[in-house]
C-alpha positions as CSV (number, residue, x, y, z in Angstrom):
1,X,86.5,69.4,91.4
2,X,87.4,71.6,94.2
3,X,85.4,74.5,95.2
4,X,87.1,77.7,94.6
5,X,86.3,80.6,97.6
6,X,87.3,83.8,96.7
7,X,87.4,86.0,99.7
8,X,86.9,90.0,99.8
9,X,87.9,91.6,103.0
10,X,89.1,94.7,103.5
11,X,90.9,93.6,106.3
12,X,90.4,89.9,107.2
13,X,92.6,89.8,110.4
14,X,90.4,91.9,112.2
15,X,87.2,90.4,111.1
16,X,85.2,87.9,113.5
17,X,82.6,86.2,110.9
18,X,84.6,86.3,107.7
19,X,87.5,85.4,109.5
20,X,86.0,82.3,111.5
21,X,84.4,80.8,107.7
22,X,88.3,80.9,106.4
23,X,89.5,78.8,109.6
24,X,86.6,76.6,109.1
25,X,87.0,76.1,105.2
26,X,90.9,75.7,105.5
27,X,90.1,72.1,107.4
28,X,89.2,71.0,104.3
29,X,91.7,72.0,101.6
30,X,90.9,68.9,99.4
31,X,87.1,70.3,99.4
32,X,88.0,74.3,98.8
33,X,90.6,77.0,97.7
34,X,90.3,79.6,99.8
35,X,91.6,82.6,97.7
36,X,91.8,86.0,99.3
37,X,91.7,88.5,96.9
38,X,93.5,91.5,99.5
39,X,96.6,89.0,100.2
40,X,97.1,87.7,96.3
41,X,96.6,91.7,94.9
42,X,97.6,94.3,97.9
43,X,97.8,97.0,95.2
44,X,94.6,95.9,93.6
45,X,96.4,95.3,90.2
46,X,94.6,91.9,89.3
47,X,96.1,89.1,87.0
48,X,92.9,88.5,84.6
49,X,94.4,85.6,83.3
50,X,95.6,84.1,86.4
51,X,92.5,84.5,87.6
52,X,90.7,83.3,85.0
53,X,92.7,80.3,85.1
54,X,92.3,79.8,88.7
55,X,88.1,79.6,88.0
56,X,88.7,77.3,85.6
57,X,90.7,74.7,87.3
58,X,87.8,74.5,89.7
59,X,84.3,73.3,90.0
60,X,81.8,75.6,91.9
61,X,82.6,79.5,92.7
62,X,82.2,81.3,96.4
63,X,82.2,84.9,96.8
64,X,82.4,85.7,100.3
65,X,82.2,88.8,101.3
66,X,81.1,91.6,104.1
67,X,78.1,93.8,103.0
68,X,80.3,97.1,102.0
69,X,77.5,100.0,101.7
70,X,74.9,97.6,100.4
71,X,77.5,96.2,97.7
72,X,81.0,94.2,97.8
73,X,84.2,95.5,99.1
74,X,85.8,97.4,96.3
75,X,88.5,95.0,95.2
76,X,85.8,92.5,94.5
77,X,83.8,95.1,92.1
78,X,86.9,95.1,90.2
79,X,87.6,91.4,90.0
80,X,84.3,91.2,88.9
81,X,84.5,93.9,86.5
82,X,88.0,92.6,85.2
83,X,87.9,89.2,85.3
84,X,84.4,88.5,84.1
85,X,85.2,89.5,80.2
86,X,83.6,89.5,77.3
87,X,84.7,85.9,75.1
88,X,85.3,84.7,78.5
89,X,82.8,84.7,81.0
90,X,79.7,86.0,78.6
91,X,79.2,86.7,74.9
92,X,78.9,84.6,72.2
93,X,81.9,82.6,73.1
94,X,82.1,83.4,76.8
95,X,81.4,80.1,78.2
96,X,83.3,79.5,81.3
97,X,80.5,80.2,83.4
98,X,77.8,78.2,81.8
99,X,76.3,75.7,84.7
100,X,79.1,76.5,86.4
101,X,77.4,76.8,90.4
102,X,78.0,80.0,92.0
103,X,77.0,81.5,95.3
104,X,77.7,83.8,98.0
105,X,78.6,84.0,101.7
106,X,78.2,87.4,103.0
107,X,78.0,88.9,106.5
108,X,75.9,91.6,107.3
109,X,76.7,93.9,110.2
110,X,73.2,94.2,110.7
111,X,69.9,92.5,112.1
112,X,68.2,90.6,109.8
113,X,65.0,92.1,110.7
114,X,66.3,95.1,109.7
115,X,66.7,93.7,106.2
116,X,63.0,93.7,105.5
117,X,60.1,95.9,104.0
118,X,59.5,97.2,107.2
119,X,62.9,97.7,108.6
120,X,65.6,99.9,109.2
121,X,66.7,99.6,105.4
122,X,63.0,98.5,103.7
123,X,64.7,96.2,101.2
124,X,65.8,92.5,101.7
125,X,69.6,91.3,101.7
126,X,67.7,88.7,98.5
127,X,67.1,92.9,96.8
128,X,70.2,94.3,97.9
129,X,72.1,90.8,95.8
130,X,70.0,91.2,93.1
131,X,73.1,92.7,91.1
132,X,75.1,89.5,91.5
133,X,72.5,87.0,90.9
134,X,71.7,88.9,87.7
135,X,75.4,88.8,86.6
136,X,75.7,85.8,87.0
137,X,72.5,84.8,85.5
138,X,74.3,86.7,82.3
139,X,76.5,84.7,82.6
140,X,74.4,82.1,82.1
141,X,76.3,80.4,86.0
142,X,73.8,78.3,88.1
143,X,73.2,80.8,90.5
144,X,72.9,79.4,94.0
145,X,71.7,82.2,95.9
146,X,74.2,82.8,99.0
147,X,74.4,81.9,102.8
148,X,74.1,84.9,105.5
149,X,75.4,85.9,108.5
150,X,73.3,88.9,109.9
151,X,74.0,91.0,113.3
152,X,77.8,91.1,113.2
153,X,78.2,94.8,114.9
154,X,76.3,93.3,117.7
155,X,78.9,90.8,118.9
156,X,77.7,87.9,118.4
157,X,79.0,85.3,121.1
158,X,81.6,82.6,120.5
159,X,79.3,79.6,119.9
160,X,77.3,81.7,117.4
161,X,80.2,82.4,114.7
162,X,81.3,78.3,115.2
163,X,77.8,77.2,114.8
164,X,77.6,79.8,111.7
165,X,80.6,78.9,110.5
166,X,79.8,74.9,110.4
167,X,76.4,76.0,108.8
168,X,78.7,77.8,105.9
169,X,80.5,74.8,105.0
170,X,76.8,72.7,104.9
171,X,76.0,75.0,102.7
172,X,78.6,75.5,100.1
173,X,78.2,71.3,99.8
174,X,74.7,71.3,99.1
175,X,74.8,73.3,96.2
């Protein structure tokens, strides 16, 4: 089955990481569905059970995603929030998760050093995810852990966000 990537941006045209792994993931359209979440829901209304419907006609789920204040973009919270329902996605007969792979590809404006005890922020990007590996983890998914781009406010050059993005696709098929 096809891996479905849903994509939080606030503003994906102006992005230079984000923007690059969509390019790079749309080569392979018999490999991924690239969803973005700001295109398909503009007024943030989301369709739960389109959506819910869309995860389940796939195999493995992508969240990608900017690092928004330490957290998602907003109109991800909410999918997450709306979509993943009780019955549905956790509970007693919320199922649709179960093994079901999930990761994350997130860019960080950000060094990486400065995502460490003893940097700028004192707390890993692995702490600051914690919240989506455990939600996941409820939902009893096969949490993959996620794939990183760090430095982004720091321009990275040209061959840096093609290497990054080749690395992105590696990684969303080894898990």
């Amino acid at each position: 089955m096809k891996t479905l990537v849903i994509v939080s941006h606030p503003n994906i045209e102006t992005s230079v990481i984000n923007k690059r792994w969509v390019e790079e993931l749309s080569k392979y359209p018999e490999k991924y569905t690239i969803h973005d979440l700001a295109k398909v829901y503009p007024d943030g209304n989301i369709d739960v059970q389109k959506e819910q419907k869309l995860v389940e006609s796939h195999g493995n789920l992508i969240l990608q995603f900017p690092i928004y204040w330490f957290n998602c973009p907003p109109l991800l919270k909410k999918w997450l929030d709306d979509v993943l329902t009780y019955g549905w996605a956790y509970g007693s007969h919320g199922d649709k998760f179960k093994n079901r792979k999930v990761a994350l590809g997130v860019t960080a404006g950000i060094k990486k050093e400065d995502y460490s005890k003893n940097g700028r922020y004192q707390y890993t990007l692995d702490e600051v995810l914690v919240p989506f590996e455990m939600t996941f983890k409820y939902c009893n998914a096969d949490y993959r852990s996620f794939f990183a781009f760090y430095g982004e406010e720091h321009k990275p050059s040209a061959s840096e966000v093609s290497k990054s993005a080749q690395e992105y696709v590696n990684f969303i098929d080894q898990i």
